[in-house]
N, C-alpha and C positions, 0 to 999 in steps of 0.2 A: 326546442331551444329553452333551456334553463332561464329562470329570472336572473337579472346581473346579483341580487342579492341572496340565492339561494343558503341556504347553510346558516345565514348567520341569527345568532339568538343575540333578540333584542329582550332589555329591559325599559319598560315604561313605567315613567313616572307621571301620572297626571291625577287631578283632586275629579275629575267631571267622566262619570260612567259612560254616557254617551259617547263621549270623546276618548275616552277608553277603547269602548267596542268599535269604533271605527280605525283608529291608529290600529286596532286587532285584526279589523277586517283587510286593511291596507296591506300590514304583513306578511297576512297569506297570503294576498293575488303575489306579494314581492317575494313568494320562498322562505321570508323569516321564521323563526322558530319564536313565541313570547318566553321568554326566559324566567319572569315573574312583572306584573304589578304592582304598583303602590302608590298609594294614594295621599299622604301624608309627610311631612318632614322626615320623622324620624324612623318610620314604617321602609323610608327612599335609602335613608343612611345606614338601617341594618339589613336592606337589601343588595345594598352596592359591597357593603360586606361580605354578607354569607351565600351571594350567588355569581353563577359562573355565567358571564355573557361576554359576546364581543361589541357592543355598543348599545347604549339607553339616549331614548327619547326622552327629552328633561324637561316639564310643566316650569316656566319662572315663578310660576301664581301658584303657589297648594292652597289654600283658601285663607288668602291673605297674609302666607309665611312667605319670602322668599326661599327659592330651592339653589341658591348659589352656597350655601355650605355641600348641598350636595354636588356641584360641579367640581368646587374647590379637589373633593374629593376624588373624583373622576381625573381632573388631570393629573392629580399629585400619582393616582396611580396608572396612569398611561392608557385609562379606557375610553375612547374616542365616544363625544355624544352631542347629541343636535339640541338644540334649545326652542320651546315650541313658546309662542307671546302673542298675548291677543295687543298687546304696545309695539312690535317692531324693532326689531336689531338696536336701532337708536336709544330704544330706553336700557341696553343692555347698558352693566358697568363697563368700564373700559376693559378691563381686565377679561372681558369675555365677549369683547367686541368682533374678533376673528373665527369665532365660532361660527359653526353652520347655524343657520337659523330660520326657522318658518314663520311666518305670523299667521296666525289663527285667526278666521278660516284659512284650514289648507286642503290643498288637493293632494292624491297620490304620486302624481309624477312631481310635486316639490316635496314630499316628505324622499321620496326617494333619490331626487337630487342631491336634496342634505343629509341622507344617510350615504350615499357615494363620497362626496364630499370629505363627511367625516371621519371615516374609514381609510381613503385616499387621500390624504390634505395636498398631495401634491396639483389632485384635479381642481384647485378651486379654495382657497382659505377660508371664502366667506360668501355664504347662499342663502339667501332671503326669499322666500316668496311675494315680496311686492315687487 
């Protein structure tokens, strides 16, 4: 039996190597493909550009930037993505309140909930890990 997420390439976005290589590790047990990382604002916004994925993991924190320019972007072009916060849904802006969302720490079956989620929005509009 295939993972439910097989096939799909993921883009992460997050500032914390560790939390990197984990979101990495999580991927493979899920079948994901990393599509590319990035660690930084602008590093996020000429990746969402010049690469090809079917959903990114979005840090709210790049170290001390927030990464809502790069969601803005994300939905303006139709690419489905989870928002990862060590604050909780709640500190999201409104505007991005419906998103799937983790809070940090997270485990594999809620990243994977919020990548279902977000893929499918019909399963679920909004998935938080607490």
């Amino acid at each position: 039996m295939q993972p439910s997420h097989a096939g799909l390439r993921v883009l992460i976005v997050e500032d914390e190597s560790m939390v990197t290589m984990l979101i990495e590790d999580f991927l493979a047990d899920m079948g994901c493909a990393v599509a590319g990382v990035a660690s930084g604002l602008d590093e996020a916004l000429s990746s969402v550009s010049s690469l090809d994925f079917d959903v990114a993991i979005l840090d709210v924190n790049l170290n001390g930037v927030q990464s809502y320019p790069v969601a803005q972007v994300l939905r303006e072009r139709g690419i489905p993505f989870v928002m990862a916060t060590g604050y909780g849904a709640a500190g999201l802006p409104q505007v991005f309140q419906s998103v799937p969302t983790v809070g940090k720490p997270f485990q594999q079956w809620q990243l994977e909930r919020a990548i279902r989620a977000a893929v499918r929005p019909n399963d679920g509009s909004h998935v938080t890990s607490e």
